[in-house]
N, C-alpha and C positions, 0 to 999 in steps of 0.2 A: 659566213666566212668568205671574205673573196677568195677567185681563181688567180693566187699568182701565178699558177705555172702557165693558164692563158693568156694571161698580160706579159709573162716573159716572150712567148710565142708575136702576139703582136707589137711590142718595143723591137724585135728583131727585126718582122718583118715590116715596120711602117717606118722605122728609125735608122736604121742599122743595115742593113739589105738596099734601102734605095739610096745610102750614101755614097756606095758605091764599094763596101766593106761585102768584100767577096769569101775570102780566105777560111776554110774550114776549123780551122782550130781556134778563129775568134767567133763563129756562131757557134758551135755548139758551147763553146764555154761561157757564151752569154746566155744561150738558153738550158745553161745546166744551174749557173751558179744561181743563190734562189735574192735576187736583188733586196728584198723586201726586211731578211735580215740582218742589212746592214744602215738601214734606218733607223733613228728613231721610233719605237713605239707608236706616237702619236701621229706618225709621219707616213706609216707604214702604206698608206691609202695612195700617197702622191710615188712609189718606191720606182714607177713604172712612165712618171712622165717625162717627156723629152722638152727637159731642162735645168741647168745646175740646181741642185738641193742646198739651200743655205742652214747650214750645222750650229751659227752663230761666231761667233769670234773674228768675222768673216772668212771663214774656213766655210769650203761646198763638199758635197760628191760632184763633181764631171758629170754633165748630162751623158747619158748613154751611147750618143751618135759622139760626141767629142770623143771621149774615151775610145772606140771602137775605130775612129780613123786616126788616132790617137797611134793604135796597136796595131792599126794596118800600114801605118810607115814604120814604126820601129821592127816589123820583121823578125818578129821573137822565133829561135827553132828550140825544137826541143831539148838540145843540147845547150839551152843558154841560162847561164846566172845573171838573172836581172834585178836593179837596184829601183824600188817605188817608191820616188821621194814623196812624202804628205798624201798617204792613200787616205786619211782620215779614217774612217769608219772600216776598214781593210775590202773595200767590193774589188777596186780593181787589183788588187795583190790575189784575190781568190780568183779571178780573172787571168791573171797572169799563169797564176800558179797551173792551171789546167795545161798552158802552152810551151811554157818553159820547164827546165831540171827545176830548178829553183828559183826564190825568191827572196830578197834580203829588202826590207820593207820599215822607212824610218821618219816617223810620225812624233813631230815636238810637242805635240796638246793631249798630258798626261790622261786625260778625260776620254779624249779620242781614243787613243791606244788600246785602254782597257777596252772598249766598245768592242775596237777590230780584233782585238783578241779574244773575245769569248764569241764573236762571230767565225773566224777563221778555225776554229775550235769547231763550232757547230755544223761548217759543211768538210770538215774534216781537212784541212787544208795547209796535214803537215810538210809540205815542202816549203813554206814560209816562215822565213825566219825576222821577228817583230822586234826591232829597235825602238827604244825611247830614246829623241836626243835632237839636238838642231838638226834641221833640216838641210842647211847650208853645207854643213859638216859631212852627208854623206855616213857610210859606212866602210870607212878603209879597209878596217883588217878580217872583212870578208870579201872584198874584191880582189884582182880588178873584173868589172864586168863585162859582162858582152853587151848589155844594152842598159839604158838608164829613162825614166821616164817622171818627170814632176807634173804633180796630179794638181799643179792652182797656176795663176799667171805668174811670168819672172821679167823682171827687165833687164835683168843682168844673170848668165849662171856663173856661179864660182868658180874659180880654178879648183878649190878641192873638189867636186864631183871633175871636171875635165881628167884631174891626175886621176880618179877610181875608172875610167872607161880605159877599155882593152885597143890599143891599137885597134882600129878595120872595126871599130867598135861602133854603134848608132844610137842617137840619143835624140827625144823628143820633147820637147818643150809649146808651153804656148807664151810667148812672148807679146807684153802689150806696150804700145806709145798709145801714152793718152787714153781714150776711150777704143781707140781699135788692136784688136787683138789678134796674133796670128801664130799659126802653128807652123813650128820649124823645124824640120829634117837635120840634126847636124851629124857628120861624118867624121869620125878622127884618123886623121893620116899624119905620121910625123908628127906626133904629140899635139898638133894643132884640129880644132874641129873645124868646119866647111860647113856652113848652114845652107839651106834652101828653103822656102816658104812651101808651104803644102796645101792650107786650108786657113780659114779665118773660124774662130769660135772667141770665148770671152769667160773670165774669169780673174777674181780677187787676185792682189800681187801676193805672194808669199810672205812672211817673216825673214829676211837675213838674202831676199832675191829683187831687191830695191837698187836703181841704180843711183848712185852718192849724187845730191842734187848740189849745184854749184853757188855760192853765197856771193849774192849781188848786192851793194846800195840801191 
C-alpha cells in the first residue's frame, strides 16, 4: 500500500512551498486533504505528480502547484463563499473548503459530479455545496460571492459568473491565446473586473469559455 500521507508531505514540499505558496491555510489543507481520493482508481499511483491529470473528455485535475498559486492569489478568508467552477473530481472544492465558510462547487460532467461527490462525502467536507449544471452559467441563487475560481483554461469568462462576484470581490482564472497559458488576478470594482497576470501554467479550454471565433473567406 503506498504512503500517501508522505507523498502529500513531499508534493508540498518539492511543488507547492518552492512556488512560492507561503500562506498557512493553503499548506495545511493541502497536506490534510488526502489527493489520492479524488482520482481515479487506476490513477491513484500518479495522485501526487506535479502535473495536470487528464480525466478524459479533455477535462484535468490542475497539477498541484497551479492550483496552490492558483489559491494564493485569490486570497480566500475564512469568512468567504467561494464559487469552484469545473472542480471535476471535487480535490480543489475539498481544498477550498478547509479555507473558506463555504463552497458552492459546479461541475457540468454528470460522471464527474458523482466522483466528487462520494469523495467530498469521504473526507467529510460538508461545507460544500455540489451543483450539477454548465459551467458558464455559474450558480446564481447561492451567490453573490467573495471569490470565484475556474479549475481548466478559458478565453473568455462570462458575464454571468462576472454578475455572481461581490463587488471588492477576486476571481482567478487561467487564460489561454494559443498554446500559451496564463493565470490572471481579476478584481471587481464598479461592476467591472481589472485583471493582472500572475503566473503562466496550461490547461484544456473549458466547455461554454471559448472565445466566438470570427468567419473569414
Amino acid at each position: 500500500m503506498p504512503d500517501f500521507a508522505a507523498r502529500r508531505t513531499v508534493m508540498v514540499d518539492t511543488q507547492v512551498r518552492p512556488s512560492d505558496v507561503t500562506k498557512l491555510p493553503i499548506i495545511d489543507a493541502m497536506l490534510t486533504i488526502p489527493r489520492e481520493r479524488f482520482v481515479p482508481g487506476p490513477m491513484a499511483e500518479a495522485a501526487y505528480v506535479g502535473e495536470n491529470l487528464h480525466l478524459g473528455g479533455g477535462r484535468i485535475l490542475l497539477e498541484p502547484r497551479t492550483l496552490a498559486k492558483m489559491l494564493d492569489a485569490l486570497d480566500i478568508k475564512p469568512t468567504h463563499l467561494v464559487l469552484d467552477i469545473a472542480p471535476a473530481t471535487g480535490y480543489s472544492s475539498a481544498v477550498i473548503a478547509r479555507m473558506a465558510e463555504a463552497v458552492v462547487a459546479v461541475e457540468p460532467d454528470s460522471a464527474l459530479a458523482d466522483d466528487a461527490e462520494a469523495a467530498l462525502e469521504s473526507v467529510g467536507a460538508s461545507n460544500v455545496v455540489l451543483e450539477r449544471g454548465a459551467a458558464a452559467a455559474g450558480a446564481a441563487e447561492h451567490g453573490p460571492y467573495d471569490a470565484i475560481i475556474v479549475e481548466a483554461g478559458v478565453e473568455v469568462v462570462p458575464d454571468a459568473l462576472v454578475a455572481q462576484l461581490k463587488d471588492g470581490g477576486h476571481f482567478v482564472a487561467l487564460f489561454l491565446d494559443g498554446h500559451l497559458g496564463t493565470v490572471r488576478l481579476g478584481v471587481k470594482s464598479a461592476g467591472v473586473i481589472r485583471w493582472r497576470d500572475v503566473f503562466n501554467a496550461g490547461a484544456p479550454v473549458l466547455d461554454g469559455f471559448s472565445a466566438e471565433r470570427a468567419f473569414a473567406l
